[in-house]
Each structure stands twice: as C-alpha cells, then as structure tokens.
C-alpha positions in Angstrom: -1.5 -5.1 14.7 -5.2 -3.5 14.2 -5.4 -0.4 11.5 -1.4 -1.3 10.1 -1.2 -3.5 7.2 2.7 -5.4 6.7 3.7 -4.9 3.0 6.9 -5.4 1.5 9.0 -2.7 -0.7 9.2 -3.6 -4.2 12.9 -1.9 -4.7 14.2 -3.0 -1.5 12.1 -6.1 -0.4 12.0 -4.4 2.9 9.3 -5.2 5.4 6.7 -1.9 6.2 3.9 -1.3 8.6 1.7 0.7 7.3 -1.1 3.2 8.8 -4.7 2.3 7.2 -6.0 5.6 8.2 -3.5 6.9 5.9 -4.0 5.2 2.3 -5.5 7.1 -0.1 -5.5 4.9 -2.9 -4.5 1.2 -4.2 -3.0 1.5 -7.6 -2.6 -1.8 -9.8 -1.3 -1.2 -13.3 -1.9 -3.7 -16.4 1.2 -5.4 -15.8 0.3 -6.3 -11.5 2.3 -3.9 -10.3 0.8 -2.9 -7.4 1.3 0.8 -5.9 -0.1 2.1 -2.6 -1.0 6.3 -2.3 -0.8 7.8 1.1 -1.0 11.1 -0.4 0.2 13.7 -2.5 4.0 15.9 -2.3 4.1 19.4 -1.8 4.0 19.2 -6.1 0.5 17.8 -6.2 2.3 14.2 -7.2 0.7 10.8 -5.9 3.5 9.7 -3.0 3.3 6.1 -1.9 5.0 2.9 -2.0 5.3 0.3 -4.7 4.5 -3.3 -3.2 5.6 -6.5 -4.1 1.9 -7.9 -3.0 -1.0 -8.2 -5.2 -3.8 -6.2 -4.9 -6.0 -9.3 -4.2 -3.6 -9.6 -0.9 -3.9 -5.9 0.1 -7.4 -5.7 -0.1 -7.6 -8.9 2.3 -5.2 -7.3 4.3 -7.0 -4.0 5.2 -10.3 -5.5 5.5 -8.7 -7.9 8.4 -7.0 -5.1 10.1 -10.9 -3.4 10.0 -11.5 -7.2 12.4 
C-alpha cells in the first residue's frame, strides 16, 4: 500500500498501517529500540508507537512506499 508502512507494536505484537505523511520522527535508543513520532499530545509530549523493527527496516520501508 503506497504512503503506509506495516510495523508491528512492540507491547502487543500487533500488526499497524501506518500513514507516511504522518511520521515526524524515527527514534532509535542505544539499546535498538526503535520508536516512531507522529506527533506531539496536547502536553507538548512526543506520541508515537514503539516498534519491534529495526530502524535499518523502517527506513527501507518508507523509502519503498515513496516507489
């Protein structure tokens, strides 16, 4: 599907299509986690989803979904 990328939850190894247009940021910490920004809450506070991919893997996945 052009401009979603499939990721899966981290907490509830549930499958999610999400909006390109709509990430903000890619966040991986020093330990691979990888975290995904679509924004911030009403509280100024980064709101995303933490992935089970690597960020290796998203990156490939949005610039295919740019094909």
């Amino acid at each position: 599907m052009k401009s979603f990328i499939e990721v899966t939850d981290f907490d509830g190894e549930m499958k999610v299509l999400l909006p390109v247009s709509k990430i903000t940021a890619i966040v991986c910490d020093d330990d691979g986690s990888v975290f995904v920004e679509l924004g911030l809450n009403n509280k100024g506070d980064s709101s995303g989803l933490l992935i089970m991919e690597s960020y290796g893997e998203i990156k490939e996945k949005i610039k295919e979904s740019e094909v």
